[in-house]
N, C-alpha and C positions, 0 to 999 in steps of 0.2 A: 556705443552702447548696444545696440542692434535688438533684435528680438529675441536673440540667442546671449545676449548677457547672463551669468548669474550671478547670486551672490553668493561671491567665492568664500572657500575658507581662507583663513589666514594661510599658505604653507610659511611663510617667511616668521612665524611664531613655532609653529612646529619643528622646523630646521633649527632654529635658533634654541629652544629646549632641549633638544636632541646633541647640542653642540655643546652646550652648558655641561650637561651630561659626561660629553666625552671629557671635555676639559678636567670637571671636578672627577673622575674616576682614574684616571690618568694622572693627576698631580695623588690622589691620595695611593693608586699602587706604588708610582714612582717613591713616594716617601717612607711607604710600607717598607719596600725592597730593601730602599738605604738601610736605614734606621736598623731592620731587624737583620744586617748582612753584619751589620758593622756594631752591632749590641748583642751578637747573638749570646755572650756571657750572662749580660746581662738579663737577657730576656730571662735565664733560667730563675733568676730573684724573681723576675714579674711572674713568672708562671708559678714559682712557689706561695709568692704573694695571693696570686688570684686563687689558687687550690683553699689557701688558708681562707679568705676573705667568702669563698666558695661552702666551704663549711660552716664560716659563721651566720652566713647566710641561709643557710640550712630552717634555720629555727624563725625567719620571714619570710621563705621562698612562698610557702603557700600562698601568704596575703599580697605578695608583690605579684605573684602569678593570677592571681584573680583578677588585681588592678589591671592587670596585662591584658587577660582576656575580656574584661567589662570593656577596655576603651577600643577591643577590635569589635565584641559586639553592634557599639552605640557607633562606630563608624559603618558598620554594615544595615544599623538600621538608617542612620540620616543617609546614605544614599539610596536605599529604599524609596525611603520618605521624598527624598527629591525628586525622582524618578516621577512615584504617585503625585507629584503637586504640578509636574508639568506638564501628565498627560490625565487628568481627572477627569475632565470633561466627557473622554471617548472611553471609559473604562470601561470594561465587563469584567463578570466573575471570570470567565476563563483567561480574560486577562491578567485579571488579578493571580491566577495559578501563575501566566507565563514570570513574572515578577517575582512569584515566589522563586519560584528555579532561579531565573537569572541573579537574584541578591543572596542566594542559598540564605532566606529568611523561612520562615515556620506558617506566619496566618500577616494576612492582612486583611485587616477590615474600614470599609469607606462609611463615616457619618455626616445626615446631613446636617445643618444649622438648628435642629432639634433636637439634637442627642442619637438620632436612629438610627443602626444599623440598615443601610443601603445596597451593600454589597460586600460578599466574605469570598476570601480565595477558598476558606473550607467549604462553603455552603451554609455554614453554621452562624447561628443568631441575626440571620436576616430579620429587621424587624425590633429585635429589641432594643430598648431606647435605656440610655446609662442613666438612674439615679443622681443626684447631686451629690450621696455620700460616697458613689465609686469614680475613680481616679480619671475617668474618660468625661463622666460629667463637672467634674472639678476643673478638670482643662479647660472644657467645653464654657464654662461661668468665667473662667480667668483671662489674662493680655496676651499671656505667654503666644509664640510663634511655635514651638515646638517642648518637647518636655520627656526627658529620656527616666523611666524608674531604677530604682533598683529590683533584681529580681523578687519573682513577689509570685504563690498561686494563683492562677485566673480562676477566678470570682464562681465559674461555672464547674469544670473541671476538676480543678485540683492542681490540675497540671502545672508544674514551677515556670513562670516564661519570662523574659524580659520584654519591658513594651515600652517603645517609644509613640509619640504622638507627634503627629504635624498639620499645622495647620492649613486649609486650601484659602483660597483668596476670593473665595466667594462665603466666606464663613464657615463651611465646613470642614471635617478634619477626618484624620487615616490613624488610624493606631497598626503598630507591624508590632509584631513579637517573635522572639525567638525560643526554641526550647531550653530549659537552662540545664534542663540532665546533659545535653551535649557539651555544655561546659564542666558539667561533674567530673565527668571522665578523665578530662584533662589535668584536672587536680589533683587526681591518683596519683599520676607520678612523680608530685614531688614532696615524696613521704620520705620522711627522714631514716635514712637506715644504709651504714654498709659504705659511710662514706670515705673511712679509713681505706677498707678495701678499695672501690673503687679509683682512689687516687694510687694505690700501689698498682693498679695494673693499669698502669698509664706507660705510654711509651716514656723511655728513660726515668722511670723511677726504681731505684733500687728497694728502697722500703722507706716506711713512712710510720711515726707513731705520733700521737697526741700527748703531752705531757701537762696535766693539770698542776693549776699553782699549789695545792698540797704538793707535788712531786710525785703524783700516780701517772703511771703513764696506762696508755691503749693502746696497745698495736693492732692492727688490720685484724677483719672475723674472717674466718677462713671457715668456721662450723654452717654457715648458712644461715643460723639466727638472729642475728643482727647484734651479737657480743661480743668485744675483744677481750681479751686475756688483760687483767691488770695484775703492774708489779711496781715495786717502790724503785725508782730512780737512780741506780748506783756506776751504773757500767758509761752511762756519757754526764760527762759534767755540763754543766747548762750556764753558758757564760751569758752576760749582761748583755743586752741587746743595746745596739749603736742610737744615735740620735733618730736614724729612719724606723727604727723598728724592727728591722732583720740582722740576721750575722750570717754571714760566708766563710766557708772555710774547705780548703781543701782535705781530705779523709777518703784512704781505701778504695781510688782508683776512681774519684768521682767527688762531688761537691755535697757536704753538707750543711742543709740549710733550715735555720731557725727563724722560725715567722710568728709574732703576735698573735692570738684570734682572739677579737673582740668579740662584742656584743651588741645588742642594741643601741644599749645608751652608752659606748665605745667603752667600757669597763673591759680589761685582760681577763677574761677566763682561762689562758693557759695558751702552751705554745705547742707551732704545728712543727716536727722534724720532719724534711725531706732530704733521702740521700738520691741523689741523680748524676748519670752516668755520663763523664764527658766524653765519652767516645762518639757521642753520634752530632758533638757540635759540627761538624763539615756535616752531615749529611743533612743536620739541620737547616745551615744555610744554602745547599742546593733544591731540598724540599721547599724551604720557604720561598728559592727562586722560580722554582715551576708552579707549584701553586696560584701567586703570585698573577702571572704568565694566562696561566687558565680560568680562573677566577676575573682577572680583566677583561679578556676575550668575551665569558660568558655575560659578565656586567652590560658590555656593550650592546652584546647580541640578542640579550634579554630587554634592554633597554629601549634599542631598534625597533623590536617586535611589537614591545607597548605602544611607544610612541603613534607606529603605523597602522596598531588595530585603534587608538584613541581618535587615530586621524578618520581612519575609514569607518570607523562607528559616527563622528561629528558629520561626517559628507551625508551621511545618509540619513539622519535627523533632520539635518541643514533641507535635502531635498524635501521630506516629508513635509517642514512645517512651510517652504517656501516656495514649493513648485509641485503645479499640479502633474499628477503620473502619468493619466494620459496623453495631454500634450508636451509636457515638458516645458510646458510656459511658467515665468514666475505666477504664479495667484495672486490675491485677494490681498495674504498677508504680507507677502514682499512689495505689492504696489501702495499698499500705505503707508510701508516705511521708506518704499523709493518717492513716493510722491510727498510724503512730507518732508522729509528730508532735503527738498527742491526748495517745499514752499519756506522752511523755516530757512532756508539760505536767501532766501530773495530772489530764486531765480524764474519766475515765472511771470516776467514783466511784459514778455513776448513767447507765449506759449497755446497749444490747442492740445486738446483731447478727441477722440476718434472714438467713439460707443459703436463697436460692429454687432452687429445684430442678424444673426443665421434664423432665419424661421425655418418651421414646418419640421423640425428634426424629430419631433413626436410622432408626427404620419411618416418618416424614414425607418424610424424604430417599429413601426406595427409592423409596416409592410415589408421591410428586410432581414429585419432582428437587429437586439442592440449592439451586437458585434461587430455589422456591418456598419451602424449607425457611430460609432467610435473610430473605425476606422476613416471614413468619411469627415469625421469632425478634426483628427489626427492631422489629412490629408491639408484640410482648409487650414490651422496654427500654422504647420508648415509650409504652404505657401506665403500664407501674410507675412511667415518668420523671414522669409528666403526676398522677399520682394518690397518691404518697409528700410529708410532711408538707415543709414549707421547712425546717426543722431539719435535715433527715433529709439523708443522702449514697448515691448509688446507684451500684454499682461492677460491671462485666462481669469476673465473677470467673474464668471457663473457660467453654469451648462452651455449654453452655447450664445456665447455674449466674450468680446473681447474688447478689450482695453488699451488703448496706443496712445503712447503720452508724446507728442511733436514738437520738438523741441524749434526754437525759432521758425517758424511756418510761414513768413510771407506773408503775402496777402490774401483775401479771402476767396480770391480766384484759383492761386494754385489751391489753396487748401482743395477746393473742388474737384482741382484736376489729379491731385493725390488722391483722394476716395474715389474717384471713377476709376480710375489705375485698377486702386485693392480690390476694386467690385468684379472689376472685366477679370481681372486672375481668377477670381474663385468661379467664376462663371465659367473662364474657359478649364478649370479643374473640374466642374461638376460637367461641361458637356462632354467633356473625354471618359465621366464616369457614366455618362448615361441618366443624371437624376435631373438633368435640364430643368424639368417644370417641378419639380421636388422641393427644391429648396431656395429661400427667398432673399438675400440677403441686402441688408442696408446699413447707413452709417449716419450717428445723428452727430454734427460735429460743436464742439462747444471751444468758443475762440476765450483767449486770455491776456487782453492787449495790457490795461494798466492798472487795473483794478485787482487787489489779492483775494482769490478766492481760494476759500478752504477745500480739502477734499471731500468732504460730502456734498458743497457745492457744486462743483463739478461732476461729480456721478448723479446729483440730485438732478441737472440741468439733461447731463447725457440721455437719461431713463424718461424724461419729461419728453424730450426731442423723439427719440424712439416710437413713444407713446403717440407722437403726434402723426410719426410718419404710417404708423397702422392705423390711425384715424381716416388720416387722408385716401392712405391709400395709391397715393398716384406720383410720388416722386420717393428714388431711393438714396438721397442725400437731404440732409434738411440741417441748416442751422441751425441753434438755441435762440431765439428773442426774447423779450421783457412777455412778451404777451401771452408766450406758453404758459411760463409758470403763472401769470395772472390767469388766465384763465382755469388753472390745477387749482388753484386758489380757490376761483368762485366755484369751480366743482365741489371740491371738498366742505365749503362753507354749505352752500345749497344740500348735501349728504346729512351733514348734523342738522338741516333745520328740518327736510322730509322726518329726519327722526326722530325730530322733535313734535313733529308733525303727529306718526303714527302711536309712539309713545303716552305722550300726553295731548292730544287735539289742538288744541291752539287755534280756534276760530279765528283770529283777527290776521294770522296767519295762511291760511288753508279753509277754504269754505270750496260750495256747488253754491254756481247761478243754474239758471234753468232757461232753454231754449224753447218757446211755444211751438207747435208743430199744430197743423191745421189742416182740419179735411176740408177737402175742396167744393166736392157737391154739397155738401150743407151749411158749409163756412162755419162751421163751428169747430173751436180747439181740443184736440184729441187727445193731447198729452205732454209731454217735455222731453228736452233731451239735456239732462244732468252732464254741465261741464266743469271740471273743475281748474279751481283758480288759487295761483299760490303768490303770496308776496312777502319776500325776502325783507329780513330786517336792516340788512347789508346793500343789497341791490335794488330792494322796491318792487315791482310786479313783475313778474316772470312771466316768460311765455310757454305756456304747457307743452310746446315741443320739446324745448329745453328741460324741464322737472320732471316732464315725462320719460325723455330719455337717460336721462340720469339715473333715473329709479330702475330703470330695467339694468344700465350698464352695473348699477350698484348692488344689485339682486333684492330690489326692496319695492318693486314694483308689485308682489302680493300682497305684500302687508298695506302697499297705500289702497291697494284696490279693494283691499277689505273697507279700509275706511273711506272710498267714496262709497261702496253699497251701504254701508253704515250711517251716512249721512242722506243718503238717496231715501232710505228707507226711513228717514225722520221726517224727510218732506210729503213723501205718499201718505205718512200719517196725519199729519196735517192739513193733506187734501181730503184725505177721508174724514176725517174730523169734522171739515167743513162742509160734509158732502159730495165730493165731488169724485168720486169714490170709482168715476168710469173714468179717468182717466188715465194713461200711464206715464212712464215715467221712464227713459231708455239711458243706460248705464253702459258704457264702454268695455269692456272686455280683453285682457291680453292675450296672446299666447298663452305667454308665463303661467299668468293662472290657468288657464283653460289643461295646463297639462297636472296644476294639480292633484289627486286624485280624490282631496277632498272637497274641490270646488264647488260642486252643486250642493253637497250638504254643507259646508258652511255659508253658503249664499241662502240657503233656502231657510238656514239658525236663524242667520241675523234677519230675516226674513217674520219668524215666530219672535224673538226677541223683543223686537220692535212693535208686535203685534198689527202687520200690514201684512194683505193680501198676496201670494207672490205675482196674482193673473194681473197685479196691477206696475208689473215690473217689462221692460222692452230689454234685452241684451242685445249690442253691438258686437260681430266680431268681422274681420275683416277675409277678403277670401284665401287671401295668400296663407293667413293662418292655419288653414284647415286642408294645406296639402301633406302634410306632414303629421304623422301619428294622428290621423283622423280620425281612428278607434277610439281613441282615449277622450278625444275632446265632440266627439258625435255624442259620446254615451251620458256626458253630463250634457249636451245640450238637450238630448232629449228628453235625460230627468228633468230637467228644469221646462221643456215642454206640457209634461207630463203632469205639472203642477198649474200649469196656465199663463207661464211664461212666454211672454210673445219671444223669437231671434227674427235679428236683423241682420242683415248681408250690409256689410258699409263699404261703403268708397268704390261701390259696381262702376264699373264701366273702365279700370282701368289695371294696369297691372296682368294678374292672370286669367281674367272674367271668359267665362266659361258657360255657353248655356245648355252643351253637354252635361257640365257638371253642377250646376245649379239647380237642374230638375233632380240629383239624387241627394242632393243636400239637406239638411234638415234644419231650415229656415221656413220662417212664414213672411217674411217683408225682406227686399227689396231698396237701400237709399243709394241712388245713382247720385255720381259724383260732380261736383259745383264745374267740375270744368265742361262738362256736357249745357250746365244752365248758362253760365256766361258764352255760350255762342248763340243762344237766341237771342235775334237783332227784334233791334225797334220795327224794323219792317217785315221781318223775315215774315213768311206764310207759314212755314215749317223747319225743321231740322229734322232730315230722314232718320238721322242716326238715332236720336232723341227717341222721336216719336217710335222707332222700333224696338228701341230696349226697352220703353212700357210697354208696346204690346207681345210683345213676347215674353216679360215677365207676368202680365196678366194671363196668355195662355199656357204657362206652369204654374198658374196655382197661385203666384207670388202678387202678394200689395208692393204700392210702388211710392217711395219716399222722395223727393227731389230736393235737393240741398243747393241749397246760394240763393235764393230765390229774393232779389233786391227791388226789382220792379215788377209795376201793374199789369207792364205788359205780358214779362215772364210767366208771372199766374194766370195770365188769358189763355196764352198758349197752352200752359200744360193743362189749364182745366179743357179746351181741344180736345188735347190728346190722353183725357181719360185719366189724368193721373191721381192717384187718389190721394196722398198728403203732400205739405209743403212747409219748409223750414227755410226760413231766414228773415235778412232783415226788412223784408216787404210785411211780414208778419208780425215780427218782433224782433228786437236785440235781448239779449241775454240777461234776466231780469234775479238780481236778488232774488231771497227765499219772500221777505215778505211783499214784495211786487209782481211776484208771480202766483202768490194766493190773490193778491186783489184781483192779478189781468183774468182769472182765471173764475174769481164771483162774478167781476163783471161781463163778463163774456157767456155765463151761462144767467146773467140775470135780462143780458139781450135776447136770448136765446129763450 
C-alpha cells in the first residue's frame, strides 16, 4: 500500500472499451466492404429507394429534425446539470461562466432550497426568488430529480431558451438554458424545395422525374424557383411495380428505376423515376473500398483520442476529489473510503492509527512566507511517504496533521519505536533545513486490538490524544486511554453547566462564600474575599482550579466573571443594608478581563445597578498579569482606583515579584502568598524573608495582606512584624452569604 498508493483509475476498463470499439468498427467495415462489393447492383435500388424515401420525407424532415436537435440539446444540458450537481458546493459565478463555455450552454443559474437565485453565469437575477406559478418554482414544490421543458420565452427577457432543471442533494437545484434561436437556424435548411433537382445532380444520375398518380409528371427545376415543368405521361410507360415496391430495368446505357413515394400514413402519392449510369459500378466499388479503408482508420483514431482525453480528464478529477495538491497525499475523502472500506471488511481486528501532529507552522508562515511554509510541509509528507512500512497507508488529514493507518502493528512497544523512527526523520529533515526549534512534531497513537471502532472513533480518539499531548506538554508520543475521552467528557459537561451558569444563574449550582479578612491591630474584620464555588449536577463540587481553568481555556471566563461581580455586589448590598457599609469585599480578577476594553465600566454598571458603593469593592489581580499590555489594564485599574476601588497584588512573593516594579504599579495592597506563612514554625522567632516583604511593602506605600494563616501562633508573629491584615482559617473558613452577615453583626456588635 505504502504512502505513495493511489486510487488508481481503472485502465483495464478503459483498454477494454477501447477494444470493444475496435472489434465492433472492424466487424461493421468488414461487413460494409463485403455486402456493398458484392451488391454494388443492387445498392443502385437502395440508393434509388433512399432518394425516393428521401423526398417523402421531405414533408416531416422538419419535425424529425427538431426531435433531433431537442434530444442533442437536453443531452447537453443533463451534462451540464451533472457537472453543476458534483461540484456545487465550491461554485462561483466565474465558474459558472467556465461551464458555460465548456458545455457550450447559454446561462446557468444555482437556487437555493428557497426558490433564490444564488448565483448566475450572466450575473443576471441574483436574488430573485421563482413564484409557484413559474416553472423553476413548480420544480422547486415537486419530487422530480431533474426536469427538461420545452422551448419556451424566459419569463424576463423574451428571449426563446430551453431550460433544464436539476436537482442538488442538499435540496437545492440549477436551471441551464440554451438559446433556442440557435436552433432556428438549423431548421432553415430543411425547407422543402428543389428536390428533383438536387437528386439529378447526384453522381450517376442520369435524370430523374416525379410521376404523380394522376399521370403528371415533374422533372427537375432548372429556373431557380423551386418549379418543374409538368406534362402528361406519354413517352415511358409506367409498368406495375413488383411485390417490393420497385422495378428495374435496363434502358439507354444505364438502369432505369421506378420507386413508390409514400407518405405519412404510407399512402402512394406517385412514383419516383431514376435513370443511372452503369458505368461507374467498378469505380463504385473501388470508391467504396477506399472510403471504407479511411473511414475505419479515422473511426479508430477518433475513437483513440476520446477514449484518452476521457481518461486523462477522469485522472485529474480522480486527483482533485482524492488527493491533496500540495502533498500529493491521498485526503480526507479517500481515507474515508480507504478506512471504511477496511472496517466494513472486518479488517481491523489488529490495527493502529498514527494522528502526526506538526506544530508551529503558523509562526513558519509569518516569519518565512507561505511558500516557504508549503514547501517545508511538502518536504515532511515526503519523508513520512519515503520512511512508513509498505503495509502501512499515509493520508493528508488537515493543514498540517497526517494520518497513517498501521496495518497489523505488534505490540505496543514497537508501535513506539515506529513513531520515534517517523519523529527522528522529520527532526533530522528540519535540522538540515535549519527550522530546529520551529517546528514541533508529535504522534498521538490509537491502538485497535478487538473492539470495531468506527472512523470517527478513531480520529475522535486521535485528536483527543493530540489534545492531551499539548496539555501536557512533556512527551511526543502518547497513547489513547478510557480516561482521555473521560475527562473531554467531563470538560464538555462542566462547559454547558458554566453556561448554564452565566445564562440563567442557577444558585444551587454556582454561588460566592466569603472569606473574613481581619485587621490585626484592632482585631476587628475588614472585609471578605468573595470565592467562588461551583457544583456540578454530574460530578458534585468542583474545584475552582478546575472551572476556573475551563472557563478561560473555553473563552467564557468574562462572562463568569461578570457574574461573580454581579453576585459580589449583592452581598456588599446587604452588608450595607445591615450597616456595615465600611467594609469591603475583594473579587478576583483575570487577565482575560482586565484586557477588555470595557472592563472598568461594566464593573463600575453593575456596580450602579446593584446600587453599592464601588469604594466598597477590593480587585485581585496577579502580578504576572500585568507584564504584558500593561497600558491597557493600568488604565482600567486606575479608573476603578479613581472611584474608590481598593487593587490588590495577589500571590506576592512568588513567580515574577518584583519590588522594582511594585513601587510603579498601581496597587494599594499587598497579599503575600500562604507559602511564605506555612514556614512560620511553632518556635521559630522569625522568618527573615517574611518579615522583609512587609517591610518593604510597607516602605512603598503598600498594606500588606497575608494568606494561610491557620494558627495562633502564625498571627503572633505576623502582628511582630507589623502586618496589617489576615486571612485564613485561624480567622475563618469560608462562610455562606447568610453566615458571613451574622459573623460580620456579631463581630461589629463585639466591637
Amino acid at each position: 500500500m505504502k504512502g505513495t498508493s493511489m486510487k488508481s483509475m481503472n485502465v483495464k476498463g478503459f483498454i477494454a472499451g477501447f477494444f470493444l470499439v475496435t472489434i465492433f468498427f472492424s466487424v461493421m467495415a468488414y461487413s460494409t466492404v463485403v455486402n456493398r462489393i458484392d451488391e454494388v447492383n443492387a445498392e443502385m435500388k437502395e440508393h434509388a429507394i433512399q432518394l425516393a424515401e428521401s423526398y417523402s420525407d421531405t414533408f416531416t424532415k422538419a419535425a424529425s429534425a427538431r426531435e433531433f436537435i431537442n434530444e442533442l440539446l437536453e443531452e447537453r444540458l443533463e451534462a451540464a446539470g451533472q457537472s453543476v450537481m458534483m461540484n456545487h458546493e465550491n461554485l462561483s459565478n466565474e465558474q459558472l461562466v467556465d461551464l458555460v463555455n465548456q458545455f457550450n450552454v447559454d446561462v446557468i443559474y444555482l437556487y437555493n432550497r428557497a426558490g433564490e437565485v444564488t448565483h448566475s453565469s450572466s450575473g443576471d437575477y441574483i436574488g430573485w426568488t421563482a413564484t409557484d406559478e413559474h416553472p423553476a418554482g413548480q420544480f422547486l414544490h415537486s419530487v422530480q430529480d431533474s426536469l427538461v421543458e420545452e422551448i419556451r420565452s424566459d419569463t424576463k427577457s423574451g428571449v426563446p431558451y430551453k431550460f433544464g432543471y436539476y436537482r442538488l442533494d442538499d435540496g437545492a437545484f440549477s436551471q441551464i438554458g440554451i438559446e433556442a434561436n440557435v436552433a432556428a437556424g438549423f431548421f432553415d435548411g430543411f425547407k422543402v424545395a428543389n428536390m428533383l433537382e438536387e437528386m439529378r445532380l447526384l453522381d450517376g444520375v442520369i435524370d430523374v422525374a416525379f410521376i404523380s398518380e394522376g399521370k403528371r409528371i415533374t422533372f427537375p427545376d432548372q429556373s431557380g424557383f423551386g418549379f418543374g415543368q409538368l406534362q402528361d405521361a406519354e413517352e415511358e410507360p409506367i409498368h406495375d411495380m413488383d411485390s417490393d415496391g420497385y422495378e428495374i430495368y435496363e434502358h439507354k446505357g444505364g438502369y432505369r428505376i421506378f420507386v413508390p413515394v409514400t407518405g405519412e400514413d404510407e399512402t402512394v402519392i406517385g412514383t419516383l423515376s431514376i435513370m443511372k449510369s452503369s458505368d461507374r459500378a467498378v469505380e463504385v466499388r473501388q470508391e467504396i473500398l477506399r472510403n471504407n479503408v479511411v473511414i475505419y482508420a479515422s473511426v479508430l483514431l477518433f475513437a483513440g483520442f476520446l477514449i484518452a482525453g476521457w481518461y486523462r480528464k477522469s485522472k485529474k478529477h480522480l486527483q482533485l476529489a482524492y488527493f491533496e495538491p500540495l502533498t500529493r497525499l491521498p485526503n480526507y475523502g479517500y481515507m474515508q473510503k480507504f478506512m471504511k472500506a477496511k472496517l466494513a471488511n472486518g479488517e481491523v481486528q489488529n490495527m493502529a492509527v498514527f494522528m502526526i501532529n506538526c506544530r508551529h507552522f503558523g509562526a513558519i508562515n509569518l516569519s518565512h512566507g507561505y511558500e516557504y511554509g508549503d514547501e517545508l510541509l511538502q518536504m515532511i509528507a515526503k519523508s513520512l511517504r519515503e520512511n512508513i512500512r509498505n503495509s502501512d497507508m499515509l493520508f493528508h488529514f488537515s493543514a498540517d496533521r497526517f494520518f497513517l493507518y498501521v496495518d497489523d502493528p505488534g505490540n505496543s512497544q514497537l508501535l513506539e519505536m515506529y513513531a520515534e523512527f517517523l519523529l527522528n526523520q522529520i527532526d533530522e529533515l528540519i535540522q538540515d533545513d535549519g527550522q530546529i526549534s520551529a517546528i514541533h512534531s508529535n504522534i498521538g497513537i490509537v491502538e485497535s486490538r478487538k473492539e470495531m471502532l468506527t472512523l470517527d472513533q478513531l480520529t475522535k480518539r486521535g485528536a483527543i490524544t493530540l489534545n492531551q499531548l499539548d496539555i501536557e506538554n512533556t512527551h511526543r508520543i502518547l497513547f489513547f486511554n478510557d480516561e482521555m475521552e473521560i475527562q473531554i467528557q467531563r470538560e464538555e459537561r462542566i462547559v454547558q453547566e458554566i453556561k448554564s451558569v452565566i445564562h440563567q444563574g442557577n444558585p444551587a449550582r454556582f454561588h460566592l462564600m466569603f472569606q473574613p479578612q481581619l485587621e490585626l491591630i484592632s482585631g476587628k474584620v475588614s472585609g471578605y474575599e468573595a470565592l467562588a464555588r461551583m457544583t456540578s449536577a454530574t460530578y458534585g463540587p468542583l474545584s475552582p482550579l478546575e472551572f476556573i481553568a475551563i472557563a478561560e481555556k473555553k473563552h467564557l471566563i468574562v462572562d463568569l466573571g461578570y457574574t461573580i461581580i454581579d453576585q459580589a455586589c449583592q452581598f456588599v448590598y446587604k452588608l450595607e443594608k445591615e450597616g456595615l457599609n465600611k467594609l469591603r469585599v475583594a473579587v478576583n480578577v483575570s487577565a482575560i478581563q482586565l484586557l477588555r476594553k470595557d472592563f472598568s465600566e461594566r464593573f463600575l454598571d453593575l456596580c450602579k445597578i446593584n446600587g453599592v458603593d464601588p469604594s466598597s469593592f477590593e480587585v485581585e489581580v496577579t502580578e504576572s498579569i500585568l507584564l504584558d499590555k500593561d497600558d491597557e489594564m493600568r488604565r482600567h485599574l486606575n479608573q476603578l482606583r479613581n472611584k474608590g476601588v481598593t487593587v490588590s497584588l495577589d500571590d506576592f512573593g512568588t513567580g515574577y515579584s518584583s519590588f522594582a516594579r511594585l513601587q510603579n504599579l498601581p496597587v494599594d495592597r499587598v497579599k503575600i502568598d500562604r507559602t511564605f506563612t506555612n514556614r512560620i514554625g511553632d518556635h521559630s522567632e522569625e522568618d527573615p524573608i517574611l518579615s522583609d516583604l512587609i517591610s518593604m511593602c510597607h516602605k512603598l506605600g503598600k498594606s500588606v495582606v497575608t494568606e494561610g494563616v491557620e494558627e495562633e501562633y502564625q498571627m503572633r508573629y505576623l502582628l511582630d512584624q507589623e502586618c496589617d491584615y489576615v486571612q485564613g482559617y485561624c480567622v475563618s473558613r469560608p462562610l455562606e452569604i447568610k453566615a458571613a452577615l451574622d459573623f460580620a453583626k456579631q463581630q461589629h456588635l463585639l466591637q
